[in-house]
ZAMARGU-4260 file (C-alpha; in steps of 0.2 Angstrom, whole numbers, plus 5000, padded with zeros to 4 digits):
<rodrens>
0) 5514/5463/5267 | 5499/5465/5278 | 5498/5462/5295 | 5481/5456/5303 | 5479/5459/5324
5) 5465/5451/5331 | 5459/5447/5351 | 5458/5463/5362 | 5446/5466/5373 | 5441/5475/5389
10) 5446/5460/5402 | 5449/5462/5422 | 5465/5463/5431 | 5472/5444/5430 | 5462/5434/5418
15) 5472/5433/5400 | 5471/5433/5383 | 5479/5429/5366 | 5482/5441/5354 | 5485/5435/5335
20) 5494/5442/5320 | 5492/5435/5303 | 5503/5439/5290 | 5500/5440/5270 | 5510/5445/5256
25) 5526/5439/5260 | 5535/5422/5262 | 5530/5419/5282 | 5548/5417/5292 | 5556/5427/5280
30) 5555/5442/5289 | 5553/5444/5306 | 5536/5449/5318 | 5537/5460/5333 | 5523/5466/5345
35) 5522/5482/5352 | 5511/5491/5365 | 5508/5509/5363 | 5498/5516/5381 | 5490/5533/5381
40) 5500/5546/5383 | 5516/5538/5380 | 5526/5531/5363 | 5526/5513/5355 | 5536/5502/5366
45) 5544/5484/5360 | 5537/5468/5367 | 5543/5452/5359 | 5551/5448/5343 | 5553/5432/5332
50) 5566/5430/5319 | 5559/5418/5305 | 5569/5406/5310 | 5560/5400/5325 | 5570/5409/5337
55) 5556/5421/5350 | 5558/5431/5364 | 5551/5445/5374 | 5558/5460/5384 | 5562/5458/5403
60) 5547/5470/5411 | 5535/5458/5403 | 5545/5440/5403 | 5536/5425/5415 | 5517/5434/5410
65) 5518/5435/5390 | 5524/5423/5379 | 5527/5421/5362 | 5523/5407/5348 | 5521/5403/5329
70) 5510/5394/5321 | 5520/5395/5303 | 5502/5384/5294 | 5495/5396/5299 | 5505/5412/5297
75) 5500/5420/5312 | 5511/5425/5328 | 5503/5423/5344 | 5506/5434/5362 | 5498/5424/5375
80) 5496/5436/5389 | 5492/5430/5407 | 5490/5441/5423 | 5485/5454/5415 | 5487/5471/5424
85) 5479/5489/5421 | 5495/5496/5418 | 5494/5484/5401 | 5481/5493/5394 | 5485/5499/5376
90) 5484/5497/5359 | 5493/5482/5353 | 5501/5481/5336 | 5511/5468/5327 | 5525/5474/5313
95) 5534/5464/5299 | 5552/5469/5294 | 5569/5465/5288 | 5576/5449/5297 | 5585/5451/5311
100) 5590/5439/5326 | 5580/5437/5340 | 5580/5448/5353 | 5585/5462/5341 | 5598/5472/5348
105) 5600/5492/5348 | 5589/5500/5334 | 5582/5484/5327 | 5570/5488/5343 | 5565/5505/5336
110) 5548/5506/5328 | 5554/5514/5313 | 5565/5497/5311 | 5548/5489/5304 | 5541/5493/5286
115) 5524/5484/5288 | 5510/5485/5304 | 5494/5481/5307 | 5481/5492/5312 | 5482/5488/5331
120) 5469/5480/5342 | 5466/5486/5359 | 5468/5480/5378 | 5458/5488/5390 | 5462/5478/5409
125) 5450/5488/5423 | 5439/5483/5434
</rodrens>
């Protein structure tokens, strides 16, 4: 499985940008792709999940600015993410793993729930 992030950037406070994931090696929408943030200083926190079987989602702190979509021709996971702010800014990485149903409860969150990331890509949002 190889995961492929792509579209960080330095950006200022409220503009957007999409991030992509593609995925090789593996049957896409048999397993399922999360995104995480990791900000400096502090550990790799969950942002959105999809399940393979169309079902997406992302967590409450960032819900109404980031959303979530799939483009399966393509392989590739998309997070949209509008009104950026500075307290966004981190390295973004997407991770394959077992299925599990969207939003993942308890430890299906946890990073070491996912066998397969990407390298990351980073977000810096400053003025």
């Amino acid at each position: 499985v190889q995961l492929v992030e792509s579209g960080g950037g330095l950006v200022q406070p409220g503009v957007s940008l999409r991030l992509s994931c593609t995925a090789s090696g593996f049957t896409f929408g048999t397993l399922r792709i999360a995104w995480f943030r990791q900000a400096p200083g502090k550990e790799r926190e969950w942002l959105s999940c999809t399940s393979g079987d169309g079902t997406t989602d992302v967590v409450d702190p960032v819900k109404g600015r980031f959303t979530i979509s799939v483009d399966n021709a393509k392989s590739t996971v998309y997070l949209q993410m509008n009104s950026l702010k500075p307290e966004d800014t981190g390295v973004y990485y997407c991770a394959g793993g077992p299925f599990r149903q969207c939003p993942y409860a308890g430890s299906d969150s946890f990073p070491s729930a996912f066998d397969s990331w990407g390298q990351g890509t980073q977000v810096t949002v400053a003025s």
